[in-house]
FIBAKOL-96589 format. One record per residue (C-alpha): x, y, z. Coordinates in steps of 0.05 Angstrom, whole numbers. Example, Ala and Ser with C-alpha at 12.3 -4.5 7.8 and 13.67 -1.06 7.14 Angstrom:
# residues 2
NODE | 246 | -90 | 156
NODE | 273 | -21 | 143
END
This chain:
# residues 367
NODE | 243 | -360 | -467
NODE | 306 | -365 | -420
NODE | 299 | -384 | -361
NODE | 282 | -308 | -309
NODE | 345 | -298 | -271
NODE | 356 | -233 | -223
NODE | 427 | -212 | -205
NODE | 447 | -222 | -124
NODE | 447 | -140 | -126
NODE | 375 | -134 | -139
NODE | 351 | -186 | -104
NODE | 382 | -160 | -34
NODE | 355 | -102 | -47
NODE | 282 | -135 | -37
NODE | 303 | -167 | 18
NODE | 318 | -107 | 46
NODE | 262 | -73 | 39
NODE | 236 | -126 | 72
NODE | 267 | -117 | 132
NODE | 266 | -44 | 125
NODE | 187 | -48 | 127
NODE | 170 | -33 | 198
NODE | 216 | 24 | 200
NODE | 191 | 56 | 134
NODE | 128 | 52 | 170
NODE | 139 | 96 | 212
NODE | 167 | 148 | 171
NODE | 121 | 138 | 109
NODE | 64 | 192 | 103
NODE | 26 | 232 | 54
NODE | 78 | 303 | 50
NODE | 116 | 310 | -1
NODE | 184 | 278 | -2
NODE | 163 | 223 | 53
NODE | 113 | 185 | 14
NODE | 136 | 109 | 1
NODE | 152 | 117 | -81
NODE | 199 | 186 | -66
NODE | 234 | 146 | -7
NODE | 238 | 83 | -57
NODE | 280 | 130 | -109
NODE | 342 | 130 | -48
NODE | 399 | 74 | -53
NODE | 400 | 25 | -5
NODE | 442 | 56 | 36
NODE | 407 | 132 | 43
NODE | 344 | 88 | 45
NODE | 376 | 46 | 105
NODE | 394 | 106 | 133
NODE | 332 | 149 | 136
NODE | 290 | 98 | 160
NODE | 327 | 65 | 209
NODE | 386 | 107 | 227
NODE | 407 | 63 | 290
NODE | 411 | 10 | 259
NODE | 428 | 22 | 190
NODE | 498 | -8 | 191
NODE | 471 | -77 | 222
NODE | 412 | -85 | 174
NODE | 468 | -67 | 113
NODE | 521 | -111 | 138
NODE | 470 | -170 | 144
NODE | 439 | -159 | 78
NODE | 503 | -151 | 41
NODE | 525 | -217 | 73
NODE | 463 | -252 | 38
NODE | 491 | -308 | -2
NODE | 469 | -317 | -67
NODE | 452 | -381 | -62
NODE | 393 | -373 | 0
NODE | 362 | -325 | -37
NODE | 345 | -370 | -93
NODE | 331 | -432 | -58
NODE | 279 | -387 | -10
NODE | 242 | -367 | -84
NODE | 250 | -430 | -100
NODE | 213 | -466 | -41
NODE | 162 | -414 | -47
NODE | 155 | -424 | -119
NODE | 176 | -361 | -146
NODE | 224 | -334 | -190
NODE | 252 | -264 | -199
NODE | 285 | -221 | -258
NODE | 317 | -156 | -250
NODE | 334 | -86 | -285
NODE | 392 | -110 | -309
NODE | 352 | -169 | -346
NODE | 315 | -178 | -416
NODE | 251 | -199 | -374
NODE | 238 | -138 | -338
NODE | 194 | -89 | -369
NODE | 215 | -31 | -405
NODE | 156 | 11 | -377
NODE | 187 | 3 | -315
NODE | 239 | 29 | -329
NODE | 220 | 100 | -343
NODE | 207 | 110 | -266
NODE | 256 | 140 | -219
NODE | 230 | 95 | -170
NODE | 225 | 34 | -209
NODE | 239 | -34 | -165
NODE | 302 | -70 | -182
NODE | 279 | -130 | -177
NODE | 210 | -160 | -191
NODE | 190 | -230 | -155
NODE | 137 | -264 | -192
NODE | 89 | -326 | -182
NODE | 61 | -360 | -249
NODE | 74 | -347 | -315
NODE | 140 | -305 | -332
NODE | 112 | -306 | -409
NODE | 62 | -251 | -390
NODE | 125 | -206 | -373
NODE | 167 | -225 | -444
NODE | 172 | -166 | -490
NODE | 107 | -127 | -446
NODE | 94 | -68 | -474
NODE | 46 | -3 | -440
NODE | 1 | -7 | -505
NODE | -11 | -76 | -491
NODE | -38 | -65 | -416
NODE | -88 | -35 | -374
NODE | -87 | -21 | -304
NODE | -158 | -19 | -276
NODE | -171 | 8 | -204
NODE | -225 | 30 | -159
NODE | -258 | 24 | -91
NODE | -265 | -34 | -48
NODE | -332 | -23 | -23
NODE | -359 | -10 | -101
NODE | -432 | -15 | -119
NODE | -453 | -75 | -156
NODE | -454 | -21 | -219
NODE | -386 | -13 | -202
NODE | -371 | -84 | -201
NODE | -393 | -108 | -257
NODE | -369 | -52 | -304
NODE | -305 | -74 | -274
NODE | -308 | -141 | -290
NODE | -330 | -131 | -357
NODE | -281 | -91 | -378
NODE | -229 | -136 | -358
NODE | -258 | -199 | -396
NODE | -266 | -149 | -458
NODE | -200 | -115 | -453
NODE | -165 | -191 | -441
NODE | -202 | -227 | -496
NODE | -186 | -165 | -543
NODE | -108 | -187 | -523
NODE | -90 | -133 | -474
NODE | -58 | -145 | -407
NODE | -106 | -131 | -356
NODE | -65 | -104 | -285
NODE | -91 | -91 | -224
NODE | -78 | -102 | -147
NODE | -118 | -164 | -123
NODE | -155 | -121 | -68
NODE | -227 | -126 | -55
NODE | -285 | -94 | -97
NODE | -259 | -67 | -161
NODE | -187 | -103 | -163
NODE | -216 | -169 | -151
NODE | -273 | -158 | -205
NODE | -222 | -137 | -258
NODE | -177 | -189 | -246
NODE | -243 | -244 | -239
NODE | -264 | -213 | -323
NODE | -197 | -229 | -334
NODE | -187 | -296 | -317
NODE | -238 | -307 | -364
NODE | -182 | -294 | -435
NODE | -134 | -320 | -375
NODE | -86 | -253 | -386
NODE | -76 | -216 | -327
NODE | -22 | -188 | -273
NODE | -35 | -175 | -194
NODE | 14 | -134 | -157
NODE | 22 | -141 | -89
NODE | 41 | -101 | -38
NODE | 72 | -164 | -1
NODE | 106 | -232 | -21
NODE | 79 | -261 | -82
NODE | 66 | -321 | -49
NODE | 21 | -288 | 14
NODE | -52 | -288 | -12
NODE | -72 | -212 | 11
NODE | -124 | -204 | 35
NODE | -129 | -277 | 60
NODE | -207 | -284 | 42
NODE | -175 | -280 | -32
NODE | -140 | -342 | -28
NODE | -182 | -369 | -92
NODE | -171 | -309 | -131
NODE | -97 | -311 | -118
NODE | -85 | -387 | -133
NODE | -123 | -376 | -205
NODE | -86 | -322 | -224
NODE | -18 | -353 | -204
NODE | -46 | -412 | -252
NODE | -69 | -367 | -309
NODE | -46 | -302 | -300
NODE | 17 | -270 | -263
NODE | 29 | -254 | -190
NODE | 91 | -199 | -178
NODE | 120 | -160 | -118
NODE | 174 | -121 | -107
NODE | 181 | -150 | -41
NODE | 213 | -227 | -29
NODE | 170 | -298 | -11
NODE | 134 | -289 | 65
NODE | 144 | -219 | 66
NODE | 84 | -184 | 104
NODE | 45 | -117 | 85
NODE | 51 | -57 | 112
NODE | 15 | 11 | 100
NODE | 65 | 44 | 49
NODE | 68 | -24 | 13
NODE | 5 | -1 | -26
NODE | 24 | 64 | -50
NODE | 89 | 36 | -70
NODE | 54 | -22 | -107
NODE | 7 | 38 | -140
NODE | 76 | 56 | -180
NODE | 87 | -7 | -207
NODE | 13 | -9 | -237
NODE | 15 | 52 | -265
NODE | 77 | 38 | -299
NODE | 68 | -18 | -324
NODE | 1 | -6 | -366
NODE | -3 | 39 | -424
NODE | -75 | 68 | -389
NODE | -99 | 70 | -316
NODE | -172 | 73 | -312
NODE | -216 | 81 | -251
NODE | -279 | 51 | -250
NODE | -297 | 81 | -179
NODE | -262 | 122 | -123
NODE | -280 | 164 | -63
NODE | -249 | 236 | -69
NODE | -192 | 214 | -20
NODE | -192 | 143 | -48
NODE | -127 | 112 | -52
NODE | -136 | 93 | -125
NODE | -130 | 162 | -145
NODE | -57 | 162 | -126
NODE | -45 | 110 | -177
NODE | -80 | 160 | -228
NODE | -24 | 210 | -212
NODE | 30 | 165 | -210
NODE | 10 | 146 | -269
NODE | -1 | 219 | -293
NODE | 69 | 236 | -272
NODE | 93 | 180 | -318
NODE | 53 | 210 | -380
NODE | 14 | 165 | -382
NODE | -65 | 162 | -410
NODE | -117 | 169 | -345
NODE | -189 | 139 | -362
NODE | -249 | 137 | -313
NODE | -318 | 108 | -316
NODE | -371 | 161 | -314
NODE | -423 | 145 | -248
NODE | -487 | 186 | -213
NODE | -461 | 245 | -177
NODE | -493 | 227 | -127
NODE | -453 | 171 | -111
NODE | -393 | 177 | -64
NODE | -353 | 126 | -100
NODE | -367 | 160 | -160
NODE | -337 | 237 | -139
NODE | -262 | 213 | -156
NODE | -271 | 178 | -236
NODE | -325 | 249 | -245
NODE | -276 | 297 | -229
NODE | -219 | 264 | -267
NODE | -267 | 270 | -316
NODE | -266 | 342 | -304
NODE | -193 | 345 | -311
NODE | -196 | 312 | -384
NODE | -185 | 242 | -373
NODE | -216 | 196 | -424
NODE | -292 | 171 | -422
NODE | -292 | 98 | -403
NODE | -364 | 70 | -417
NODE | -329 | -2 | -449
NODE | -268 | -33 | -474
NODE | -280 | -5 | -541
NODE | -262 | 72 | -508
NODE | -202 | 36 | -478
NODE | -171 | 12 | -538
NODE | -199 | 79 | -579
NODE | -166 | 124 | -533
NODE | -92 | 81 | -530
NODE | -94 | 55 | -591
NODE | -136 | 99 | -646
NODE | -207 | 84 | -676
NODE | -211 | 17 | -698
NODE | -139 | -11 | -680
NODE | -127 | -65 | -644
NODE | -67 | -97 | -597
NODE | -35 | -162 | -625
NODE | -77 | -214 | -593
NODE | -29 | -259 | -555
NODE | -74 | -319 | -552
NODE | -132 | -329 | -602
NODE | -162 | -395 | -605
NODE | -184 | -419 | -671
NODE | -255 | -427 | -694
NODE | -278 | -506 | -728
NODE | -330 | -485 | -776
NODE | -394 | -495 | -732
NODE | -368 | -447 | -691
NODE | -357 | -397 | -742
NODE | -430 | -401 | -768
NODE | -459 | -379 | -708
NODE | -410 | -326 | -695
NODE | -420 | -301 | -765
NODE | -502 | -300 | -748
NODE | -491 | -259 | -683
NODE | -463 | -215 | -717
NODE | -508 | -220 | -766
NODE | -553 | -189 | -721
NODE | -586 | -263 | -687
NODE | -580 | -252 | -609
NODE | -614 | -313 | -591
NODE | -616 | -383 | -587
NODE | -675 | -391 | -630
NODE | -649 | -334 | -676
NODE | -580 | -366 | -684
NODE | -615 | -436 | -700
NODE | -663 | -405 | -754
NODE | -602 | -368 | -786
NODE | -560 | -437 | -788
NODE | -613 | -492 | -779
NODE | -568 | -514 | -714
NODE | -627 | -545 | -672
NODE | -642 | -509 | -616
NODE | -610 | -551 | -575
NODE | -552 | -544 | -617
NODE | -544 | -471 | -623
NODE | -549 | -468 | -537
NODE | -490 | -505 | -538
NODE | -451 | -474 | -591
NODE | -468 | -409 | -558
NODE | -438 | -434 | -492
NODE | -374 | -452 | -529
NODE | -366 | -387 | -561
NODE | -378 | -351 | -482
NODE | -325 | -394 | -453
NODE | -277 | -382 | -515
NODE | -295 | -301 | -502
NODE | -320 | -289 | -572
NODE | -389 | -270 | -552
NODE | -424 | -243 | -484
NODE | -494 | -258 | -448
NODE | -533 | -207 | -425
NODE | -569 | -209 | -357
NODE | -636 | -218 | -408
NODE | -605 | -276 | -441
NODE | -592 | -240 | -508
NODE | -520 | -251 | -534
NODE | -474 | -206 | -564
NODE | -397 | -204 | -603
NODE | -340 | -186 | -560
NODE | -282 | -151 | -579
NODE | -242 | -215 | -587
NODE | -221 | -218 | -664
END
């Protein structure tokens, strides 16, 4: 693929926003025409202008007078690069939103981004303080829903974001966006997470290298998950959770709203019940996922299958024979037991079959 490349236009325009950030703060709130996506749809200028009106022509002038050159050698000393609207790289999802960013900086692999599709990605979302049900449905569904070849987005935060991303990293196909510089690990305690996905997955922003977070950075990185993915799903949200405005971002963009069903009598589980409610789609696995986006029994290309030796194959073809453990698969092949145990192993880190908590394995979605 060529080389990502993002015209001096678009890349101002992030640096702008950077320096617009404490002033949008102060303007940025929950009515109607003042949250941070409807104020993201004005030109630089109007934008300049509402936010910081005394100073509008001074943070214009010195943005303008960017040279092209700084802005690329600052991405690249933070090891970044950056594509634009006007280029082949950036997603076409994106660009059905009024409010899309013009420029996109990203950290790790720009392949993830090449020819990206909605049908080909999920955005999953959901509280930070989840239950440990809601974590591990979370990371489950993102290890299913990346092995099956899907593009597994989400926002790197705690509880539910970092679980998704965590499944993930597993099929190693995944995208974090951030509400501050692509290279600022937020939050901080996430360092780990962050590095792995910059070395497997994708790290993007609309906002440049160093550039800190502010409040209305979230609900403006919201947009760019829900554009981006084909189906938002929620595994669990408070009724005034934040990760329900993603859902209606996302609704507003047409496109499909899942949630994961959870006890009523769980706080974090009021928002995904009452979208259910509303009609969204049942999430109980990866399987409703790609059922609801792509049809009963269809599945996405799968970007990165690795190929079975024949070993390997046997014991996949006895787990799904109906052998679930390690004895079972070394009856059905006359592996030793020893044997099978390892071949198992292989097959879990490849993502072509799951353990269960009672150490009984089982096929994947990975084809």
């Amino acid at each position: 693929m060529a080389e990502p490349r993002a015209c001096p236009e678009c890349l101002r325009r992030s640096w702008l926003l950077a320096d617009l950030g404490p002033y949008v703060e102060r303007i940025a709130t929950g009515e109607v025409g003042s949250r941070s996506p409807e104020l993201l749809r004005l030109s630089s200028e109007e934008l300049a202008e509402v936010a910081a009106p005394k100073v509008a022509a001074q943070l214009l002038a010195r943005n303008a007078a960017l040279p092209e050159e700084r802005l690329n050698e600052e991405l690249l000393v933070a090891g970044c690069w950056a594509c634009c609207r006007h280029g082949d790289l950036y997603p076409d999802s994106l660009r059905d939103a009024d409010d899309a960013p013009w420029a996109l900086i990203g950290r790790g692999s720009p392949k993830l981004l090449e020819g990206l599709e909605p049908f080909e990605a999920v955005t999953i979302v959901g509280a930070r303080r989840a239950t440990s049900y809601g974590r591990e449905i979370a990371r489950e569904l993102g290890r299913e829903l990346a092995a099956a070849g899907m593009t597994v987005v989400s926002g790197l935060a705690f509880g539910i974001d970092g679980c998704a991303h965590r499944g993930a990293l597993d099929a190693g196909r995944t995208i974090a966006v951030l509400g501050c510089g692509p290279d600022v690990a937020y939050p901080a305690s996430h360092r780990t997470l962050w590095r792995r996905v910059c070395e497997v997955g994708l790290v993007v922003s609309e906002l440049p290298p160093g550039a800190t977070p502010w409040r209305w950075t979230f609900p403006a990185r919201n947009r760019i998950m829900a554009a981006l993915a084909g189906m938002t799903v929620v595994v669990e949200a408070a009724k005034r959770s934040g990760s329900l405005i993603t859902m209606d971002l996302a609704a507003d963009l047409g496109r499909d709203l899942g949630a994961v069903p959870g006890p009523v009598t769980s706080r974090v589980s009021a928002g995904p019940n009452a979208l259910l409610a509303s009609g969204a789609h049942v999430i109980r696995d990866a399987q409703d996922v790609l059922d609801a986006m792509l049809g009963p029994g269809r599945r996405p290309i799968n970007h990165a299958v690795p190929s079975l030796d024949p070993d390997l194959e046997a014991v996949l073809v006895a787990v799904e024979s109906g052998a679930s453990t390690c004895d079972g698969v070394a009856a059905a092949t006359g592996l030793s037991g020893a044997d099978a145990a390892a071949t198992l192993s292989r097959l879990e880190l490849l993502g072509y079959v799951k353990c269960s908590s009672l150490g009984a394995y089982g096929r994947t979605l990975l084809s």
